[in-house]
N, C-alpha and C positions, 0 to 999 in steps of 0.2 A: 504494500500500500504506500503510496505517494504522501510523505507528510506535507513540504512543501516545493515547488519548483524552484530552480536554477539556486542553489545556496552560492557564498561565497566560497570557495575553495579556500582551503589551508595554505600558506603562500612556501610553497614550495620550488619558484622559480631556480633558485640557486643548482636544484637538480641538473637543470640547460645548461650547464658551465661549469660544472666542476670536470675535471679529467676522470673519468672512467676508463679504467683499464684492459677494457674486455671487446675485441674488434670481433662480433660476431651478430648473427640478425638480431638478437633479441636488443640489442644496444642499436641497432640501428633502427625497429620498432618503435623503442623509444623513445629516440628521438625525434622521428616522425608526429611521436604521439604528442609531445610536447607543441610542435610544431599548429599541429593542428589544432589544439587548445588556445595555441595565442592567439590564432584567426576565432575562439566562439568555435569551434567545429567539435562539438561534442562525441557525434558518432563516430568520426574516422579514429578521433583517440581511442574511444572504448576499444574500439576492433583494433588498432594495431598494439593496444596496451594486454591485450586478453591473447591474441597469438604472439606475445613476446614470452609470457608467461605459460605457454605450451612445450616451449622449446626443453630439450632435455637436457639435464646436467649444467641449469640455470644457475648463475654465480648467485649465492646468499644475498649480498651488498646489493644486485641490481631486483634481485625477488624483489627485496623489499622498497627497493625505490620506484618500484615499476607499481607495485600493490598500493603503498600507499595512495600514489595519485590516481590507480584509477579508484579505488574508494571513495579518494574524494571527488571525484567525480561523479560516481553514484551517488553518494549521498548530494550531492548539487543539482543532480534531477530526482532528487525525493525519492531515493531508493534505497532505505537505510538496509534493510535484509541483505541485498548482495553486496554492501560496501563492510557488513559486520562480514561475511562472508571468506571477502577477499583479506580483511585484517587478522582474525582468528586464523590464516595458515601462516601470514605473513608474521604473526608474533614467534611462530617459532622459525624462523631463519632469521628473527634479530635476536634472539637470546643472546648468542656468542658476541656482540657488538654493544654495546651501549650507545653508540650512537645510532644503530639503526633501529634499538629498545625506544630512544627517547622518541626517534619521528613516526613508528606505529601507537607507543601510548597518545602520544598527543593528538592525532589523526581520532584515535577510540576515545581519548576525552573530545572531542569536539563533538564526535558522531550521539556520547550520550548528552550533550546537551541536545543538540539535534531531536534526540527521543525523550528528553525531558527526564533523563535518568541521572538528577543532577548529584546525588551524594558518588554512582558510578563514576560521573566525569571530576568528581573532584578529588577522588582518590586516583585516576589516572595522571589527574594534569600535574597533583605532586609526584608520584613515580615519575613521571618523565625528566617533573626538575631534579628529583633524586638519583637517577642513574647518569643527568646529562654530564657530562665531562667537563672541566676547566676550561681544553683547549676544543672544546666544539667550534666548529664554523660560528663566525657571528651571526649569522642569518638561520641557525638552527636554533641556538639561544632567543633570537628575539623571537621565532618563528612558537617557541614554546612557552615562553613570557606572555607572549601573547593570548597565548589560549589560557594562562593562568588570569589573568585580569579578564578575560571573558566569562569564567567559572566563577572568580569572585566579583565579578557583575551580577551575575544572575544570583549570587548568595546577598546580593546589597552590602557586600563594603565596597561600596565605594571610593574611599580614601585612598583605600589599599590597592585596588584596582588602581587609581591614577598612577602611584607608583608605581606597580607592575608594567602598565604600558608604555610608562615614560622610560624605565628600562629597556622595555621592546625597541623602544622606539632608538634608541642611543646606541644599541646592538646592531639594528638594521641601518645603522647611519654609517656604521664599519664595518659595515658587509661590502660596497654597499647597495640594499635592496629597496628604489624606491617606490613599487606596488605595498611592497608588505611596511613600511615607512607612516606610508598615507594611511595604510588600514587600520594600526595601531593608530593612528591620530586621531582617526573617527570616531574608533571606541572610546579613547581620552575625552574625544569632547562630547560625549554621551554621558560618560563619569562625572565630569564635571558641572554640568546639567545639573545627573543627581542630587550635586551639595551646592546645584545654588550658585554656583561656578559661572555666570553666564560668560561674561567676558575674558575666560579662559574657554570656555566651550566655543566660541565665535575664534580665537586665535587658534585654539586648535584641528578645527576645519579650515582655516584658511593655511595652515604650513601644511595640509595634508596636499592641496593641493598647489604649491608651491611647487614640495618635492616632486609632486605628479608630473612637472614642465620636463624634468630630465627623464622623465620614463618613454621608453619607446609606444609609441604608439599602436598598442593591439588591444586584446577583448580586454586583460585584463585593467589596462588602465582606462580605456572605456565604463567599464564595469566601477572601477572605484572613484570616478568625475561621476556618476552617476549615486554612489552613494554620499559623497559630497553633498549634489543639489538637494538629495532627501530631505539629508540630516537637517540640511541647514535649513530648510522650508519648515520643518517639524520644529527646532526650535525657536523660530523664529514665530511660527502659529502659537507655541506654550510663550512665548514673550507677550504675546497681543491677547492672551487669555488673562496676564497678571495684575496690571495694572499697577506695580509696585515702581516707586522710582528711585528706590538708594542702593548699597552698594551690598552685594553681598557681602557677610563674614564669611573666610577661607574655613577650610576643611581643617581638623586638627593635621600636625604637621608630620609626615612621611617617617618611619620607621629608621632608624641611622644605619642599620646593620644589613638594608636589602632586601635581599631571598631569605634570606635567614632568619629573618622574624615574621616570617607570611605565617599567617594565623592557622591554625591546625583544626582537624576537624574537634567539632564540639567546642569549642571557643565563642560561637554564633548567639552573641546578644543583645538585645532591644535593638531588632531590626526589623527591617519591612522586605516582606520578597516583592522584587521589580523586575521589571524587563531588561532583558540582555541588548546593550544596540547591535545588533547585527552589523558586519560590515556589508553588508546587501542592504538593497531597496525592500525588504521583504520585511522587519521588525515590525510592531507596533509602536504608535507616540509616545513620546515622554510625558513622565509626571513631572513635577518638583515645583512646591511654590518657594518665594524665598524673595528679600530684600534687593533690586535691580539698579545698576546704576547706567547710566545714560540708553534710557533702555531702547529710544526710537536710535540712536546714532548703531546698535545693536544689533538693532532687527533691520535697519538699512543694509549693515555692514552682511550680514547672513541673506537678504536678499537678492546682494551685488554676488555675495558668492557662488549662489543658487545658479541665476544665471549667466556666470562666466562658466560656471563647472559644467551646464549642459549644455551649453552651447559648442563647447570642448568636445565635449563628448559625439557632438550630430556628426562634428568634420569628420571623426573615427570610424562612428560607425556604419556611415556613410560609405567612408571608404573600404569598410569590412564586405559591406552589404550585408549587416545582420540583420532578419529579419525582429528578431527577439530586442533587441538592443533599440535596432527604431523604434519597435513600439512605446518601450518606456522610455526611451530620449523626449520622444514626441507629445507621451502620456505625459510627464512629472511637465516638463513645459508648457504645457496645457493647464493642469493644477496651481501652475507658477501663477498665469495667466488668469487663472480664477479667481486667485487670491488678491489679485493688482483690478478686480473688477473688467479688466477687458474681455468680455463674454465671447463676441464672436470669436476672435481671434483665439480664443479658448475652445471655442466648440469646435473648429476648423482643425485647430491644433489634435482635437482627441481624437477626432473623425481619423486625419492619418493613422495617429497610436493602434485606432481600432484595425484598419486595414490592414496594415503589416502586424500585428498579432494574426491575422487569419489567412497571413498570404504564405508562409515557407510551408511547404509543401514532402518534404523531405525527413524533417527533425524528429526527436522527441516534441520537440516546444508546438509539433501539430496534432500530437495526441489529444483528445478530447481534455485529459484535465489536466494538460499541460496551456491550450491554448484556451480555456474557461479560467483559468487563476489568473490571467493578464484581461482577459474581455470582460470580466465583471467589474476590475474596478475601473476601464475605461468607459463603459455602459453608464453606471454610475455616477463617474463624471458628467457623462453627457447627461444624465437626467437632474445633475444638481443645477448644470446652466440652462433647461428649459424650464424649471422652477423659478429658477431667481429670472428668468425673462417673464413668468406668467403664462407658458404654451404648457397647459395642465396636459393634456392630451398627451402631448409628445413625451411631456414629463413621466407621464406613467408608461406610456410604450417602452422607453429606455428603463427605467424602474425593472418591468415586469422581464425585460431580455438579463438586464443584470441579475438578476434569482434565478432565471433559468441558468444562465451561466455558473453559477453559484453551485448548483447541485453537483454535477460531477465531483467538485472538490471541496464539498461541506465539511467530509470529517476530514480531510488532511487539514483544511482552514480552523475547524475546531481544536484537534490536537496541539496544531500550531508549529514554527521550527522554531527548535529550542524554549527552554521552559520561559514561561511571562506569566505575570500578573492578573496581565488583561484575559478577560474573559472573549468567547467569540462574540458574544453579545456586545464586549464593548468595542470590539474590531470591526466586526464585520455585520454586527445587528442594525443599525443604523440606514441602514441599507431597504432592510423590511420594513424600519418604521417610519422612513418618510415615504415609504411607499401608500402604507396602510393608510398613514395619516391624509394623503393625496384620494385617496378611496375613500375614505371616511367624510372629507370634503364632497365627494360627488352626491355619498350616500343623503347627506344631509341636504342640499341644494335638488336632488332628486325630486317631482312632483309625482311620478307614479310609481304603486306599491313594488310593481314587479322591478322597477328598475332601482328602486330602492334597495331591494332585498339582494339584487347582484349587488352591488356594491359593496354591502355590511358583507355579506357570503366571504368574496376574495378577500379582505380587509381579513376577515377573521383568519380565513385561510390561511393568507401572507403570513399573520405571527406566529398561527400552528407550527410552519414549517421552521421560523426561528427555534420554537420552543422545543422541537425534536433534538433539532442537532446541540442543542444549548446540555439538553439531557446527554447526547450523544461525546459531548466535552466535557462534560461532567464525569463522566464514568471513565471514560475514554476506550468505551469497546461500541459497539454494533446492535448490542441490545435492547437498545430502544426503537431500532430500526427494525430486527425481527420480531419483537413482541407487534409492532405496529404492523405489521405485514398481515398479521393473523387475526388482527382487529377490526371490529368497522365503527363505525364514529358513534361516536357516544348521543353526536347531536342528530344523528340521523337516527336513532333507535327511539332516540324524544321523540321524534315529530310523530312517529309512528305509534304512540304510545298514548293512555288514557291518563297516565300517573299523575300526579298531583306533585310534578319536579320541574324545577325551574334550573338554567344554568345561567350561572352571572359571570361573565367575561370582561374584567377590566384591560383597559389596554392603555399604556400612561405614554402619554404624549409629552413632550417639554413645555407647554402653554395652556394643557386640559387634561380630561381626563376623559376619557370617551370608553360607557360600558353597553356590552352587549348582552340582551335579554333573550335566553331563547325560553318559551316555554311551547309544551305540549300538543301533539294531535296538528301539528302544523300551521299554528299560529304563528302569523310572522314576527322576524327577526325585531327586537325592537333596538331602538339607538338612544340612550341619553348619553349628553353632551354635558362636563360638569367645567365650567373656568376655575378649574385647582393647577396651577401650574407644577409637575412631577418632582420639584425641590422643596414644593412648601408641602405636600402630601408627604415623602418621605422624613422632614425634621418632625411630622407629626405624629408619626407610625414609629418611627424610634423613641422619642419620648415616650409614644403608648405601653409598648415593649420594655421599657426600663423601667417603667412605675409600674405597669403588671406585676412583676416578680417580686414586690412588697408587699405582705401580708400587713405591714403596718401602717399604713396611710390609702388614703381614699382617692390620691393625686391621682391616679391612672384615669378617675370617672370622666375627668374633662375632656381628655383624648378620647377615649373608649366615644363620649357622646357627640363630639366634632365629626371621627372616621364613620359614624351612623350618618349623621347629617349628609356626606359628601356621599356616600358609597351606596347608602341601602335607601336611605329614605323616599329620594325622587322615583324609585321603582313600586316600593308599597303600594300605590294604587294597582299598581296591574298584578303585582303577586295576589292583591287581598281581592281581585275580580277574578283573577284562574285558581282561588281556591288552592292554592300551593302551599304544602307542608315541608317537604326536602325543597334544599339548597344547594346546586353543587357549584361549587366555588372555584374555578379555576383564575389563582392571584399569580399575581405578574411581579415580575424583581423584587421589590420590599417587604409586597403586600405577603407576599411566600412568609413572612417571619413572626406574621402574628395569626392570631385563634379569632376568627370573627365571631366565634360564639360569645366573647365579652365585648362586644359590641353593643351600647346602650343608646336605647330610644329617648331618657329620660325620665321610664318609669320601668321599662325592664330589659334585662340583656338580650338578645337575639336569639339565644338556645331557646327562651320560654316562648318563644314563637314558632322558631322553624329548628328539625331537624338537618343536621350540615354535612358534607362534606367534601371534601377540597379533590384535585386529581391534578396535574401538571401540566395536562394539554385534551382537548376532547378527542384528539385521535391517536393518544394514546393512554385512555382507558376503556377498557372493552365494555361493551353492551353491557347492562345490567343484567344479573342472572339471579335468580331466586335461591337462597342459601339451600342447599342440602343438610337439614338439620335429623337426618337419622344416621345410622352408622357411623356415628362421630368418632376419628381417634384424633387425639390430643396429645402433643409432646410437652413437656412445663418444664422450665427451665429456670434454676434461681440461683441466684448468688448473694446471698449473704453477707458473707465475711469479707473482711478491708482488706483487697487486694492491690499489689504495684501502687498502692498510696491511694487509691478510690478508700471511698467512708462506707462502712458499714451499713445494709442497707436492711434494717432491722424489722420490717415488713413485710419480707418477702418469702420467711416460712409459711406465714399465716395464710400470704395471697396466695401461696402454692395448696395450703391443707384445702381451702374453703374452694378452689377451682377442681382440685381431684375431687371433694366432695360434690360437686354439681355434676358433673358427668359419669362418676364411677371410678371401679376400680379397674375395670375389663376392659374401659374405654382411654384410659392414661397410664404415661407412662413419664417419670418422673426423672429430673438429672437435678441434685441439688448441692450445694456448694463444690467439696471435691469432685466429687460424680458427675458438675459437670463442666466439661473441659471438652478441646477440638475435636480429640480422638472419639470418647464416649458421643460427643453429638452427632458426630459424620458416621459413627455406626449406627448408631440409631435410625440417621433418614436413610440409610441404606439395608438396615432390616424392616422395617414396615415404613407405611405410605398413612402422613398423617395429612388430616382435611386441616388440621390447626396448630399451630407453632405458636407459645406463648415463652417469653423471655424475659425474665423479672431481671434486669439485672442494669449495671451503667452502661451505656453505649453514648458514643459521642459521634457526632457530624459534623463534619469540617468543611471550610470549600476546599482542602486538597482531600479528593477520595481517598487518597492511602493513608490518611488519618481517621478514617472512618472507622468506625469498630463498634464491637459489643465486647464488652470483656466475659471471660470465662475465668477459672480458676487457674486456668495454666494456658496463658496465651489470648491473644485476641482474635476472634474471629471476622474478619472482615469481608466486604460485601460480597469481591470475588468469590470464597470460598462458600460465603450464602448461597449465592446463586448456584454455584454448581451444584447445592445437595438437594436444593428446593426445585430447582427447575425441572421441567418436563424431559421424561428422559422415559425407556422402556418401561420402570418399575410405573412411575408416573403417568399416568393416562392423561389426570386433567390435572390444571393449578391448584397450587395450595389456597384453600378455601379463605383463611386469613391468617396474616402475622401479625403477633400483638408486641411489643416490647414498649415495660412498664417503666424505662427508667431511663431514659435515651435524654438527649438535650445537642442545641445549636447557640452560639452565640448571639447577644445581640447584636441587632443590625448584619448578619452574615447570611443575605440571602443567597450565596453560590451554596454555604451549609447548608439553607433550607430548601434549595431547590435539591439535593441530594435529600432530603428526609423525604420530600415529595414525590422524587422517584423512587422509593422506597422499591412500593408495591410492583414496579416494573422491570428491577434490575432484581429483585427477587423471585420472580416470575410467580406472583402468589395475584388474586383476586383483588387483594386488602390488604391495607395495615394498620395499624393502628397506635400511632406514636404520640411521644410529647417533644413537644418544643422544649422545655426545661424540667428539671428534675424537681419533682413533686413529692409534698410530706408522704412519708410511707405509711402512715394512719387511713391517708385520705387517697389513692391511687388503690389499698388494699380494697376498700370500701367501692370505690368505683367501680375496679374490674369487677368484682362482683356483683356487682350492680349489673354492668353489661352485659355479663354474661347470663345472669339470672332472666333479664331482660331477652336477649337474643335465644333462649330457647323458645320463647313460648311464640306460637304459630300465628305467622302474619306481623309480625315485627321485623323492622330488618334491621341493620347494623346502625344506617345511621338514625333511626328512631332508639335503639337499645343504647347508643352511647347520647343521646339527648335526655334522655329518662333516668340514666349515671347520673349525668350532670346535674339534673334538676334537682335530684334526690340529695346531692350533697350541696344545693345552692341554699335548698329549705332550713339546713343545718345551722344554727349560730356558727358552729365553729369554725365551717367553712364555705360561708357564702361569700367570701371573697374570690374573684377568680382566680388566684393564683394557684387554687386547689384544685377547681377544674375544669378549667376553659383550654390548659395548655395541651391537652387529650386531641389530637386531631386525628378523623377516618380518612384514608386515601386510598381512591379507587371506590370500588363498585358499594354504593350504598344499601343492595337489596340482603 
């Protein structure tokens, strides 16, 4: 699978010119192969690089110089599989060398940033400074420095990153190397950035290409005048988002001792994870607020450099004839161009970009999701400057071709090259929702029903498809795409339906809030428009969220009754005329992070009126299905005792005794503190097929899924390992009926964490689940599940009326009609 197209290569030039002593084809392959790489000619290198490396009785020293590059090359057409391939033979014919040890580690740390395997790439990129030699080539040293400031990029020290590079960079000055010079400068002034640095970030894109003037003119320095114009457009767009106008404070000050005080793993504290600058056009934008000084001479100064750097770059590529290269010469000048307000000359400008992305005929780069990763964001382009002219029309034709484009390369776009911050939603979402927003526009100006209903329809559509592959980045496997495959729409099984359910679809705009109504038996779609701008709705949801989780103050009630006002109230007449009981909720970024059930009218919260439940996209939760409440088996799972520094959760005998007592003894089967751990669970789903999975125990949800977990007694069971025992498989005929886990929690405000609770029920392959947002008194969660459960046996009740009737039951209580007892219980997926 394709993560992302064209990466930067590892700057291994030095290879072309060192004396190799070896007069036979395979040396003369490669240097063909080289050859063809500096013209951009991807394919002739692989093939002469792959028949060099057939030859028999191949010298060790050239394996690995010949391996290395074409890896990297692979992995520069998003081909990490055969570039891990080509490295794993090539590590053993460097053993015997240290220098050939250092340029396959380094090659394998870049590749796992590449796969976002970053503690992998950080234990390579120290081996490689750890075996590299004194007297290495300078341009090996910087070549590896480099990748070390790239790894402690993506860890956010930044500090120490700067120093890293500016050794790269000192190294490659006496070599000397001035492609791999500029590259290292790039990333500096991406470092710099990070701390606020501006006017070290603006000098050091400009010596980047300074050095560029004495580099020969081929792909590669094409390639790096072109990550120049990026960069310096990207910070110069974070200069015009600040509005600060004094001088930043510098970084603390660089280590005395070098290498040798680079911080070791587990060292990593009070930090933030950020994005890597790539030295490619491919990264995502920078963060970083901070104190500016002359901030317009600045952003002039990164303007000028933008376009000296791609203007440099046209005469090159030009004279390459690369097809790939025109295209984003012509693209990012285009975007230059949109940003200086000159529309046409902008649109004119993309139109080329588009063309030659779809004219080489020959490449990789004309593979479908080779030639969709460059048409999308020229499409794109094109549809922001028929927006900003007012040609809605054309706006949305360009729109709807850029999604189309999009699909082939959703999850490598999701996944991402190299690990970031940013989510795809904040990459590449942007895209859907000035789409939606454009449809939402028509929807509203619409005079007739049916042309109405197209409108909201695609609109809704459009974020559906966001919200898939957002799940799909989430998880970072396919799973949401195969469960989706065997699904059919939730809202399509409405319309066809007599129920008494409604589905509320928020979709948050930067200036509104615009929610969709569907209810029952094929009434139409309806549309309220609310003026909450999605910045003053989110400080309001995180406040709600903060003061929820105090049992001692009332302060949450203001929020709780503000988020009724904007969210639910304008709907109540049309719920309280279709007679609707169920609610199903599908919330969008924020709204993922809180329990609508403590949502307050004024006189009562939302549970006392409607039963709820949430799902994370309507096509991708399945049709409602009627619980199978005979031949129940039950697995129960508790953990007790204060494990790896988790609190004792002192409750959870009793919720285990009172749950086997409701089903039986012939019907349950029980794993409780020792008992139960990875081993004992994974035999368990593997001797019999339970309808229900209950889990008393702490589980936490992060936004990086590999912090996800349930704990057990001995290990953490995470979602991967979920999936495989639960999901359908020969034993398995249909899905698990419901997963309950009674002790789970997300941070506040951390809706990437709660978009993972939401896809719970879909990366588990279970019907339901039934989770908390934060970790709940063990008196009052014992008393609940019992509740629901007691509730959910009896005939014609279904899940989310039995966890409404919990709720209530313990709202009536003095001792816990606060919500923080039991509104943070959320059902996910199928409500029947």
């Amino acid at each position: 699978m394709r993560l992302r197209i064209l990466s930067f290569l590892l700057c291994w030039s030095w290879l072309a010119t060192i004396s190799i002593g070896w007069a036979s084809t395979a040396q003369v392959l490669f240097e063909q192969g080289q050859t063809a790489m500096q013209q951009g000619k991807f394919e002739p290198a692989i093939t002469h690089w792959q028949t060099a490396l057939q030859e028999k009785n191949l010298d060790p020293t050239l394996q690995v110089h010949i391996s290395v590059q074409l890896a990297a090359t692979y992995q520069s057409l998003g081909l990490p599989d055969q570039a891990t391939e080509v490295l794993s033979i090539a590590q053993n014919f460097a053993k015997t060398s240290p220098l050939l040890s250092a340029q396959v580690l380094t090659q394998l740390s870049d590749l796992a940033l590449a796969t976002r395997q970053d503690e992998q790439a950080h234990d390579y990129a120290y081996k490689s400074l750890e075996v590299l030699p004194a007297e290495a080539p300078f341009v090996l040293r910087a070549t590896v420095l480099n990748n070390l400031g790239n790894v402690l990029a993506v860890e956010a020290y930044y500090t120490k990153a700067i120093e890293i590079y500016t050794q790269s960079i000192e190294a490659a000055l006496n070599a000397p190397d001035y492609i791999l010079n500029a590259r290292a400068s790039i990333n500096l002034a991406y470092a710099h950035s990070k701390n606020n640095q501006w006017p070290e970030a603006a000098t050091a894109l400009s010596t980047a290409l300074t050095k560029l003037e004495r580099a020969n003119n081929d792909y590669h320095k094409a390639f790096s005048l072109l990550s120049i114009a990026i960069w310096a457009q990207r910070l110069a767009a974070q200069l015009s988002n600040t509005g600060v106008q004094s001088v930043a404070v510098s970084a603390s000050p660089s280590a005395k001792d070098g290498t040798t005080q680079l911080l070791q793993k587990g060292d990593k504290k009070d930090r933030t994870h950020d994005s890597l600058l790539l030295p490619s056009p491919f990264g995502v934008g920078v963060g970083g607020e901070g104190a500016l000084a002359n901030l317009t001479t600045i952003r002039q100064k990164l303007h000028v450099l933008a376009q000296t750097a791609l203007n440099q770059s046209l005469i090159i590529v030009k004279a390459l004839q690369n097809a790939r290269l025109l295209s984003y010469a012509y693209g990012y000048l285009g975007q230059l161009y949109e940003t200086e307000q000159r529309y046409d000359e902008s649109l004119q400008l993309t139109r080329q970009a588009i063309f030659f992305a779809q004219k080489d005929q020959t490449s990789f780069f004309t593979q479908s999701t080779q030639a969709s990763n460059l048409l999308y964001r020229w499409q794109w382009q094109v549809a922001r400057l028929f927006r900003v002219k007012q040609q809605t029309a054309e706006a949305i034709a360009a729109y709807r071709s850029a999604v189309k484009s999009l699909q082939p390369v959703r999850r490598e776009l999701a996944l991402g090259y190299r690990n970031t911050s940013l989510s795809f939603r904040e990459t590449v979402g942007p895209i859907f929702f000035e789409l939606a927003d454009l449809l939402l526009q028509r929807a509203t100006a619409a005079t007739r029903k049916t042309e109405k209903e197209q409108w909201l329809q695609e609109a809704q559509e459009t974020i559906e498809r966001l919200k898939t592959v957002e799940l799909e980045n989430y998880f970072r496997d396919d799973c949401v795409t195969e469960f989706q495959a065997k699904r059919t729409s939730l809202e399509h099984d409405l319309a066809n339906s007599t129920s008494k359910v409604a589905i509320i679809y928020p979709i948050l705009l930067p200036e509104r809030i615009e929610i969709l109504l569907s209810l029952p038996a094929r009434a139409q779609l309806q549309q309220f428009t609310l003026p909450v701008p999605k910045n003053r709705l989110k400080e309001e949801v995180n406040e709600f969220r903060f003061e929820l989780e105090s049992n001692e103050t009332d302060t949450y009630l203001a929020y709780a009754q503000q988020l009724y006002q904007w969210l639910i109230r304008p709907l109540m007449p049309t719920l309280n005329a279709n007679n609707i009981e169920t609610l199903v909720i599908v919330p969008d970024e924020i709204l993922r992070t809180i329990p609508f059930a403590a949502l307050h009218d004024g006189k009562d919260f939302l549970i006392s009126r409607f039963a709820l439940t949430t799902t994370p996209g309507l096509t991708l939760t399945d049709a409602p299905k009627p619980s199978s409440k005979n031949k129940v088996k039950i697995l129960i799972n508790g953990l007790a005792e204060s494990i790896d520094g988790y609190s004792k959760l002192l409750g959870v005998p009793e919720e285990v005794n009172l749950l086997s007592s409701l089903y039986g003894s012939q019907a349950v089967t029980v794993l409780l503190n020792q008992n139960f751990t990875l081993e004992n669970f994974t035999q368990a789903m593997k001797q019999e097929v339970y309808s229900i999975v209950h889990i008393a125990s702490h589980g936490q949800f992060d936004s990086d899924p590999e912090k996800t977990f349930i704990l057990t007694y001995r290990g953490k069971l995470t979602m991967n390992r979920l999936e495989k025992l639960i999901r359908l498989s020969e034993i398995r005929q249909e899905p698990l009926e419901l997963l309950s886990l009674s002790a789970c929690e997300t941070a506040v405000g951390d809706d990437q964490a709660a978009l993972g609770l939401g896809g719970l029920a879909i990366k588990a392959g279970a019907q339901s689940a039934l989770a908390s947002l934060w970790l709940v008194d063990d008196a009052a969660t014992t008393q609940l599940m019992k509740e629901f459960y007691q509730q959910w046996q009896r005939k014609g009740v279904t899940k989310a009326k039995a966890l409404q009737l919990a709720q209530q039951r313990l709202l009536k209580q003095s001792r816990y009609q606060h919500p923080v007892f039991w509104s943070s219980f959320l059902l996910i997926g199928n409500w029947m």
